[in-house]
C-alpha positions in Angstrom: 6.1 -3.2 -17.9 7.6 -5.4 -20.4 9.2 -4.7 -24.2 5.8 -6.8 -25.7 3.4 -4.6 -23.6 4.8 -1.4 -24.6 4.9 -2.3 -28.2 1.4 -3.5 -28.0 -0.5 -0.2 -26.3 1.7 2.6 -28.6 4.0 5.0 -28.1 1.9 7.5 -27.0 0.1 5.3 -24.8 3.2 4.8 -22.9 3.6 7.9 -22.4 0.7 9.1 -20.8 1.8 6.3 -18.3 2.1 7.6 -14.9 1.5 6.4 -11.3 0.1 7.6 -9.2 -2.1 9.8 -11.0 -3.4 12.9 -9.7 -6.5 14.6 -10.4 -6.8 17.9 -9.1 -10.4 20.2 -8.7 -10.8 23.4 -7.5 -14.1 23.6 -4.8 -16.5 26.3 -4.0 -18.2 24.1 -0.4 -21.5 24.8 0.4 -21.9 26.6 3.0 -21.4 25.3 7.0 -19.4 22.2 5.4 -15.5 22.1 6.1 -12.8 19.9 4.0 -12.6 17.8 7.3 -16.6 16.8 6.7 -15.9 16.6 2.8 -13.1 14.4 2.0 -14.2 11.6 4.1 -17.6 11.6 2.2 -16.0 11.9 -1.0 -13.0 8.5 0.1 -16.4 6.5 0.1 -17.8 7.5 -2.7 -14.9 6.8 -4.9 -13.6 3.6 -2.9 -17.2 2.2 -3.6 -17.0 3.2 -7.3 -13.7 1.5 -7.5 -14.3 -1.7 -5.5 -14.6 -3.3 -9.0 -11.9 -2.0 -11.2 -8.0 -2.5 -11.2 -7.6 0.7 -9.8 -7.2 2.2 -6.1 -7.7 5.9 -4.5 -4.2 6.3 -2.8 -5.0 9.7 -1.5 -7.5 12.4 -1.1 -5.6 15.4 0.3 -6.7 19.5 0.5 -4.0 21.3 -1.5 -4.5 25.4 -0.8 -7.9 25.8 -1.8 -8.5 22.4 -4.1 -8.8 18.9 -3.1 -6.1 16.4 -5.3 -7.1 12.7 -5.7 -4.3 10.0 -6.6 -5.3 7.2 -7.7 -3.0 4.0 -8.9 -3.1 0.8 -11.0 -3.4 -2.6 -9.3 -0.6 -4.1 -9.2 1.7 -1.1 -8.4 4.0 -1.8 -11.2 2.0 -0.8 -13.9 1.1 2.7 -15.1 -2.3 4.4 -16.1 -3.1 4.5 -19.4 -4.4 8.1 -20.9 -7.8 6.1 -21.7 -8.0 5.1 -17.9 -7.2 8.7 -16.7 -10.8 9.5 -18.7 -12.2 6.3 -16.5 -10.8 7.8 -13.1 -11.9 11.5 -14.4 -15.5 10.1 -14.7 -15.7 8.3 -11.4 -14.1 11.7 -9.9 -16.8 13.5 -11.5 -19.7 11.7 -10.4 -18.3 11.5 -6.9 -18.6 15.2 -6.9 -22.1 15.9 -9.1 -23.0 13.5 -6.1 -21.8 15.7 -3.5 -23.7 19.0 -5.1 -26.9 17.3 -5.4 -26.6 17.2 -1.8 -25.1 20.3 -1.2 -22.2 19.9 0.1 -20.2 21.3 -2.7 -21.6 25.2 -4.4 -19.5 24.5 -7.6 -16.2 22.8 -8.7 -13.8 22.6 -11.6 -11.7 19.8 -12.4 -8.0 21.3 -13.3 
């Protein structure tokens, strides 16, 4: 990132940068359903929410008993901004209300 971007986002823009960014949520699944049926349904449904922004799911892996997301910027060298995180929050969010409407998921909590 250069010295003139920096100065131009703030100080504690920059640091909030990060990349990749995780987002982490704690699952209650419905049940019958498995991780191995949910996390593919949940790729597409955040890949297709991201098709149009500058940003990419890298991962979508089970961690104990939550499910972490990490996202990153296009292109690679830049960080994520703490306004984006909110952006990538929301889309993980929907993703998931998604998901409970058609029971796949009991409950969650983003961490």
């Amino acid at each position: 990132m250069s010295e003139e971007h920096k100065k131009e986002i703030g100080r504690s823009d920059i640091e909030g940068l990060t990349n990749p960014w995780p987002i982490r949520v704690a699952i209650t699944l419905a049940a019958g359903i498995t991780y191995s049926t949910l996390l593919p349904v949940l790729r597409q449904k955040v890949v297709s929410e991201l098709y149009k922004d500058d940003f990419e799911l890298k991962e979508i892996k089970v961690i104990g008993s939550d499910i972490e997301f990490k996202y990153a910027k296009k292109p690679k060298e830049e960080g994520i901004l703490k306004g984006e995180q909110e952006h990538l929050r929301d889309i993980t969010k929907e993703a998931l209300d998604f998901e409970k409407k058609e029971n796949l998921i009991k409950s969650y909590k983003i961490l």
